[in-house]
TIRO-2110 file (N, C-alpha, C; in Angstrom, 1 decimal):
// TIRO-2110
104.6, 63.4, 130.0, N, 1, A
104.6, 62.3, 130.9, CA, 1, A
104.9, 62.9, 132.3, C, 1, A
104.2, 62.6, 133.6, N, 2, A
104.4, 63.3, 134.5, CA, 2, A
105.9, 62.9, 134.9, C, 2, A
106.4, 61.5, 134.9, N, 3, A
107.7, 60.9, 135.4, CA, 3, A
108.6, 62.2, 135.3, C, 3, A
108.4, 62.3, 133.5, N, 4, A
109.5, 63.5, 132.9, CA, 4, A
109.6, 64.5, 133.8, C, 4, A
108.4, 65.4, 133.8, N, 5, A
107.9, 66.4, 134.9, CA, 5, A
108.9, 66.4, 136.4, C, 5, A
108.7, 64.9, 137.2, N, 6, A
109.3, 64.9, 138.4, CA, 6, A
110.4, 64.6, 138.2, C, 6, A
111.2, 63.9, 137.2, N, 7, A
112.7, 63.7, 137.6, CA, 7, A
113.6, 65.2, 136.9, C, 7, A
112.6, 66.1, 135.9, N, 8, A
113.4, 67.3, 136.0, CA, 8, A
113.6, 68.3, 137.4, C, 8, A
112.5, 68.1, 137.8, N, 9, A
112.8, 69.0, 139.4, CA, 9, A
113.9, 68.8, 139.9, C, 9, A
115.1, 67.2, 139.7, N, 10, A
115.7, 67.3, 140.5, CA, 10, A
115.7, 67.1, 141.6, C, 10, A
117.1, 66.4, 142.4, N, 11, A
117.6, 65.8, 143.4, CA, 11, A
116.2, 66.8, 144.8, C, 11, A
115.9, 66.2, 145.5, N, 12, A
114.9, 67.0, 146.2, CA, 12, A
114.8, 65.9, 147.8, C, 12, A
115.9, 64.9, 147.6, N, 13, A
115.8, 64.3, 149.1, CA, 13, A
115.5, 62.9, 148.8, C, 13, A
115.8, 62.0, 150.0, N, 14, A
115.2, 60.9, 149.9, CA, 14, A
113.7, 60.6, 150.8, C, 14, A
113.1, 59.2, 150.1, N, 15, A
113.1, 58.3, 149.0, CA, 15, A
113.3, 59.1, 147.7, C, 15, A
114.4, 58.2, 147.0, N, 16, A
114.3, 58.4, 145.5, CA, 16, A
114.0, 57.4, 144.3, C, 16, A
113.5, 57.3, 143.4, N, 17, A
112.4, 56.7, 142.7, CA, 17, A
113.6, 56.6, 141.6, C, 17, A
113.9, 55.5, 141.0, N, 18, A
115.1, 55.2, 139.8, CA, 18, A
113.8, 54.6, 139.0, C, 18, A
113.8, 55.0, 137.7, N, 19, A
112.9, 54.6, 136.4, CA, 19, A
113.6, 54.0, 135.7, C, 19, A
113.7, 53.1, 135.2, N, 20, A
114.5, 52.6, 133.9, CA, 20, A
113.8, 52.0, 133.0, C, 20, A
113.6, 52.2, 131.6, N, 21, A
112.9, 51.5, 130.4, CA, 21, A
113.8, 51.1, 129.6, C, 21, A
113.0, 49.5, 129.2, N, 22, A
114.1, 48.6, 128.8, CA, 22, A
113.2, 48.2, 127.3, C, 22, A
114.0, 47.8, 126.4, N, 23, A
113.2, 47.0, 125.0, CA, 23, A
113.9, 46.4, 124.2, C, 23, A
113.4, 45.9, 123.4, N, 24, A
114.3, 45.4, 122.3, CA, 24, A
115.1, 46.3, 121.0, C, 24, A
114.6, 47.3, 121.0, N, 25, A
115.3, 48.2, 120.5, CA, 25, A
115.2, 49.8, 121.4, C, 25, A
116.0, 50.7, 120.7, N, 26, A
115.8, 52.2, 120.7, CA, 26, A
114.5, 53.0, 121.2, C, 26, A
113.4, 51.9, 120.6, N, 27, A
112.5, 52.7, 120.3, CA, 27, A
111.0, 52.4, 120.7, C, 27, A
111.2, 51.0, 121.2, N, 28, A
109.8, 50.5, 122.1, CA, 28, A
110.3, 50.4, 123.5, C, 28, A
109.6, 50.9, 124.6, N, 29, A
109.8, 50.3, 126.1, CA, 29, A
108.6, 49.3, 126.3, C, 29, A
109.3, 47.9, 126.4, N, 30, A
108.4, 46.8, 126.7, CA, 30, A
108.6, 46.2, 127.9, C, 30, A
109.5, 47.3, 129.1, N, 31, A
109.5, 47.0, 130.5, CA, 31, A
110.1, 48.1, 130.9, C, 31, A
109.4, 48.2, 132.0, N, 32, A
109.8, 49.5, 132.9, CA, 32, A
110.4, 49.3, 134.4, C, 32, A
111.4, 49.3, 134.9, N, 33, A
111.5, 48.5, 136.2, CA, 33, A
111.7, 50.0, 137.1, C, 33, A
111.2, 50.0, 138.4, N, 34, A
111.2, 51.4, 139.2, CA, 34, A
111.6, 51.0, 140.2, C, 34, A
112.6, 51.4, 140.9, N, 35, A
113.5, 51.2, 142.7, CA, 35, A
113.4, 52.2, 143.1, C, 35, A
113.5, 51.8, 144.6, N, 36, A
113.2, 53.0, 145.5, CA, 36, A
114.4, 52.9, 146.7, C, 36, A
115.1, 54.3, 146.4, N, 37, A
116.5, 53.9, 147.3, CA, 37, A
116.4, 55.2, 148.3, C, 37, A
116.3, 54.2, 149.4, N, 38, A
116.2, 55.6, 150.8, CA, 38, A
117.2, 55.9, 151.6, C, 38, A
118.5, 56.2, 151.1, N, 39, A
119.5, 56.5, 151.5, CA, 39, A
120.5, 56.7, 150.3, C, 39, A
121.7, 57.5, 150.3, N, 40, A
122.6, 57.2, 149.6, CA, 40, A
123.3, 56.2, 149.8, C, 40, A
123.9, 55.5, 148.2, N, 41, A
124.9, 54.4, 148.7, CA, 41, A
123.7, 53.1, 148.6, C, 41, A
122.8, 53.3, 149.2, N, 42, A
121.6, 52.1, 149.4, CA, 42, A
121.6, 51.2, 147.8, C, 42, A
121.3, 50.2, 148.1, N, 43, A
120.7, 49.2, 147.2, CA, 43, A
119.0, 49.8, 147.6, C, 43, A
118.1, 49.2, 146.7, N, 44, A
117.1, 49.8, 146.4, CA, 44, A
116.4, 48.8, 147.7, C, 44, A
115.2, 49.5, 148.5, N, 45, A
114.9, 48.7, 148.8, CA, 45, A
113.2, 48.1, 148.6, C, 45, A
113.1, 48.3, 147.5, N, 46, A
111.5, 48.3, 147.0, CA, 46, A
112.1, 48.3, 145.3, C, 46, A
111.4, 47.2, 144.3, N, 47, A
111.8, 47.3, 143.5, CA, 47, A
110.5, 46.4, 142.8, C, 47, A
109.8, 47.1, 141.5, N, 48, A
108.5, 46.8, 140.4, CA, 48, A
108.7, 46.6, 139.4, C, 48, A
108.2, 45.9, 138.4, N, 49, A
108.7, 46.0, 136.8, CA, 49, A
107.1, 45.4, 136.5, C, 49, A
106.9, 46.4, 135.4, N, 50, A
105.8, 46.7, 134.2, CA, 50, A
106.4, 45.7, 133.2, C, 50, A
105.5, 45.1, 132.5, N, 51, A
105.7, 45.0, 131.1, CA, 51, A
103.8, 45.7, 130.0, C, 51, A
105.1, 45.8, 128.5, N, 52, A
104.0, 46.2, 127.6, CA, 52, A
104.0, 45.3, 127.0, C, 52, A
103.5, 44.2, 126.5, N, 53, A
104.0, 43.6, 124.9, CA, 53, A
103.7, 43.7, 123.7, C, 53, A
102.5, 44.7, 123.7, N, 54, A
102.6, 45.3, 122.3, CA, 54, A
102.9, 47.0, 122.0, C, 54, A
102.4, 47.4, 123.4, N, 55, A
103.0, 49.1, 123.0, CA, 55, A
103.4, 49.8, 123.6, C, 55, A
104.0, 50.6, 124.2, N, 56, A
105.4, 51.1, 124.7, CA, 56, A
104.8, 51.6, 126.0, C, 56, A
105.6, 51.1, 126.8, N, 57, A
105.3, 51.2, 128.3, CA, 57, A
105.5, 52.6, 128.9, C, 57, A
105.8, 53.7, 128.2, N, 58, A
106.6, 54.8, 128.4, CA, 58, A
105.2, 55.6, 128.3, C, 58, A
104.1, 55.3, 127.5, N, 59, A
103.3, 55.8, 127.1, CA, 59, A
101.6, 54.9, 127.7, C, 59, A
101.8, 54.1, 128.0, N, 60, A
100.8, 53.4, 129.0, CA, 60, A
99.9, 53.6, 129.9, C, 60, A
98.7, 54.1, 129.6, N, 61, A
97.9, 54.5, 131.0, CA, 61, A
98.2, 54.2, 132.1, C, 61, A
97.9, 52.7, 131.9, N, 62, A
97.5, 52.0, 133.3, CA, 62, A
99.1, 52.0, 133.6, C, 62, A
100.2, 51.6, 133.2, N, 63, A
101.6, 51.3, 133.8, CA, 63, A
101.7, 52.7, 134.1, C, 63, A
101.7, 54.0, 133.3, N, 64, A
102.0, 55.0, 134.3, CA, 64, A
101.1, 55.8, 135.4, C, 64, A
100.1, 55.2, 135.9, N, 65, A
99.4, 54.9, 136.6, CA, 65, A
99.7, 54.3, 137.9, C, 65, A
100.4, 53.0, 137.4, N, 66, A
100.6, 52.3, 138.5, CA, 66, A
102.1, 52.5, 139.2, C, 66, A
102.9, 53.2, 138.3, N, 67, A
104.4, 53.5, 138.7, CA, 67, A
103.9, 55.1, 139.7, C, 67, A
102.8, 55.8, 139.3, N, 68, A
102.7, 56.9, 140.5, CA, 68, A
101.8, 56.4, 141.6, C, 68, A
101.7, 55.5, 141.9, N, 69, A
100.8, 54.7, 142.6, CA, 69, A
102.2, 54.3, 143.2, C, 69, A
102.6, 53.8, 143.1, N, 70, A
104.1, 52.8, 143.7, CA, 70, A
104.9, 54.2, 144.5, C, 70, A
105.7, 54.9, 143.6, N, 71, A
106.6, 55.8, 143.9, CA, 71, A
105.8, 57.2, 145.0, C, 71, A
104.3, 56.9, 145.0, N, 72, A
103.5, 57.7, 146.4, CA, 72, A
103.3, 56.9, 147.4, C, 72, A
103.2, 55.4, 147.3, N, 73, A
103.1, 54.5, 148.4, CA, 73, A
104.7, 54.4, 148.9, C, 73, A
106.0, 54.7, 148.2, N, 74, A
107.2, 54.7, 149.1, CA, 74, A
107.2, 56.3, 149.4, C, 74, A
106.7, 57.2, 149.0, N, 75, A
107.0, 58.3, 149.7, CA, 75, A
107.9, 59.2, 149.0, C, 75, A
108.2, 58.6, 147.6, N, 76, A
109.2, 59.3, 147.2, CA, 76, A
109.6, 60.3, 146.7, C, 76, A
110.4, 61.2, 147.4, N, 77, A
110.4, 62.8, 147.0, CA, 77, A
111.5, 63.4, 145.8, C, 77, A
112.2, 62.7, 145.6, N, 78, A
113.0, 62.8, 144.1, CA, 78, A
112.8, 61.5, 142.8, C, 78, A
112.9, 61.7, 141.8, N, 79, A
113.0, 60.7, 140.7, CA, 79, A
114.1, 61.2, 139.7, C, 79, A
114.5, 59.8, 139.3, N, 80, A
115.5, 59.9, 138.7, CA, 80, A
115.8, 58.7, 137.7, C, 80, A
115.7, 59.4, 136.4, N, 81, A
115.4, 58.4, 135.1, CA, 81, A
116.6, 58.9, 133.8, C, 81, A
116.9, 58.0, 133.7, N, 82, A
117.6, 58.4, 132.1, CA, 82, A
116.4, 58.8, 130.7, C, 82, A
117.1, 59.3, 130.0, N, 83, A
116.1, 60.1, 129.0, CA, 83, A
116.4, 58.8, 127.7, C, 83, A
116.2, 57.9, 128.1, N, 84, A
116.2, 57.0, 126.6, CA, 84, A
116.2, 55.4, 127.0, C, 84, A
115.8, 54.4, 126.3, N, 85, A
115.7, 53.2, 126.8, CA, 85, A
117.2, 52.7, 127.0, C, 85, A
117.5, 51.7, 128.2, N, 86, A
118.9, 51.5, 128.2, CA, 86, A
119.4, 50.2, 128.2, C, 86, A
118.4, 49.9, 127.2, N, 87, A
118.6, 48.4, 126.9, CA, 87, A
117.4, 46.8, 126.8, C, 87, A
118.4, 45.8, 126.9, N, 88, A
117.7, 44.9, 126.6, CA, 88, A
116.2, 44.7, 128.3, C, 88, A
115.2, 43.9, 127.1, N, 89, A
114.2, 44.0, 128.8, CA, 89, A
114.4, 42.4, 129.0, C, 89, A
115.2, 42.1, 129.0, N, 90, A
115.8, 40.8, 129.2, CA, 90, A
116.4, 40.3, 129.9, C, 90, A
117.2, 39.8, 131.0, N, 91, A
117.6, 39.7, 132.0, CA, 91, A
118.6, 38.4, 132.1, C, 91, A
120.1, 39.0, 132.2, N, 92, A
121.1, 38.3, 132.1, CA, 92, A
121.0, 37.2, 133.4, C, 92, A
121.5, 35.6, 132.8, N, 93, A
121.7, 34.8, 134.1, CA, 93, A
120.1, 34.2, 134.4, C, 93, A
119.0, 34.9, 134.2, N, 94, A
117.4, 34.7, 134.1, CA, 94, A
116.9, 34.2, 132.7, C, 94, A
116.9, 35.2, 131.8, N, 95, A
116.4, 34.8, 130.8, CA, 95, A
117.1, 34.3, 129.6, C, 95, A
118.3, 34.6, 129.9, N, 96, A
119.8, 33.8, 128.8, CA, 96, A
120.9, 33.7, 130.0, C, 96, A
121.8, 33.4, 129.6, N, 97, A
122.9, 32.3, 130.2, CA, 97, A
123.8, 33.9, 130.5, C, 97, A
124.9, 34.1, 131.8, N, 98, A
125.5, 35.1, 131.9, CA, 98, A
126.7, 35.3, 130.9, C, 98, A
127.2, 36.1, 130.8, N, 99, A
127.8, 36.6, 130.2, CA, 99, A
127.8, 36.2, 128.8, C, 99, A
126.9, 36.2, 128.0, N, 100, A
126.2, 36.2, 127.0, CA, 100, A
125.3, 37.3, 126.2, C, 100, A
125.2, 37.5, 125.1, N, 101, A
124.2, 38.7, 124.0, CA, 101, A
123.0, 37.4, 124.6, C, 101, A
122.0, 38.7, 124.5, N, 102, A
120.5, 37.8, 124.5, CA, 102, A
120.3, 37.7, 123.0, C, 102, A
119.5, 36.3, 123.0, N, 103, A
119.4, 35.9, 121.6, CA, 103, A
118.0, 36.8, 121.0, C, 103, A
117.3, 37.3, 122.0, N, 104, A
116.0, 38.1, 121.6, CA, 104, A
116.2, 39.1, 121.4, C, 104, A
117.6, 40.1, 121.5, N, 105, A
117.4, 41.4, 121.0, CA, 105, A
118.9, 41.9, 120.3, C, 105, A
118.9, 41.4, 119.2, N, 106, A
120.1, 41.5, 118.8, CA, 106, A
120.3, 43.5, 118.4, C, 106, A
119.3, 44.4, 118.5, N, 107, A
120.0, 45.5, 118.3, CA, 107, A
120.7, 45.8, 119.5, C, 107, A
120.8, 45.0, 120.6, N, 108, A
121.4, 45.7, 121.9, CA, 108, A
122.7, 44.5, 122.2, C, 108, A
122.9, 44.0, 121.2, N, 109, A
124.1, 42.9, 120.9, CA, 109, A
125.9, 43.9, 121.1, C, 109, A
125.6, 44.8, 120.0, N, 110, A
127.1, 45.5, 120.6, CA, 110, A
126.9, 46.9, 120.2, C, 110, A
126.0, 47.3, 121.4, N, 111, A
125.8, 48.9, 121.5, CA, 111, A
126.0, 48.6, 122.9, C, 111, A
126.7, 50.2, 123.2, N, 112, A
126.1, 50.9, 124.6, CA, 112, A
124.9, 51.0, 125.0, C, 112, A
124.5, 51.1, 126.3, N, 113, A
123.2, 51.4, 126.8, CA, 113, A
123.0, 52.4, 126.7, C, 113, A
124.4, 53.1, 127.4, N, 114, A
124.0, 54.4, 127.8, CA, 114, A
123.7, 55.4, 126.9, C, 114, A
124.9, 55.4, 125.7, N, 115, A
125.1, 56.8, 124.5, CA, 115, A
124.4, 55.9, 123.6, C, 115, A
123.7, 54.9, 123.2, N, 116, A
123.4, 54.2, 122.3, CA, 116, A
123.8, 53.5, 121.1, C, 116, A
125.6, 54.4, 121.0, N, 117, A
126.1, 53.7, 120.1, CA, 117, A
126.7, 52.3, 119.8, C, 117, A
127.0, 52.5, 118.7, N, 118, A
127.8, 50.6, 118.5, CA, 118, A
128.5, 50.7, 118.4, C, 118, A
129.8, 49.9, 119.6, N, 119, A
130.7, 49.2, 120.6, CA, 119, A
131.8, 48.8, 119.0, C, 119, A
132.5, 48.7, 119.3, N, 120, A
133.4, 47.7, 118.0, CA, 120, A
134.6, 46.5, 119.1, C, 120, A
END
């Protein structure tokens, strides 16, 4: 995947291009959301989200297509992505009530995002 490709290069300046893929589990990305932050400290100020709903956005022609189409139209000279999905593609306060498990993806009910494991 080229993404992989550019966010191994490393920090290389701003704009920087944040990737994150989200699913219902471990193992499908069924949204991809990409910001573009041109400063440190910045809140993003350009922000896109893909979805797949049947097969994994990580691997998608046209979405990864259109995410280097996006991240060339801000200019962006670094990327920067975590190596694993980091959760639900669900969206707290939007799609379920705040501070609440989403009822659609219970394997991300009491895991971490980040290391993947389950919370006790």
């Amino acid at each position: 995947m080229p993404l992989k490709k550019k966010s191994r290069r490393g920090f290389r300046g701003y704009p920087v291009g944040t990737v994150a893929f989200y699913g219902p589990d471990d193992q499908r990305a069924s949204k991809v959301a990409v910001g573009i932050v041109n400063q440190d400290g910045a809140e993003p100020d350009a922000l896109q989200r893909w979805f797949s709903e049947a097969g994994d956005a990580r691997s998608d022609p046209a979405i990864t297509h259109e995410i280097d189409q996006f991240l060339r139209a801000h200019g962006v000279k670094s990327v920067v992505m975590p190596d694993r999905i980091i959760g639900c593609p669900h969206e707290e306060g939007i799609d379920y009530p705040d501070g609440e498990v989403c009822p659609q993806c219970p394997f991300w009910a009491n895991r971490d995002r980040w290391t993947g494991e389950i919370l006790e």
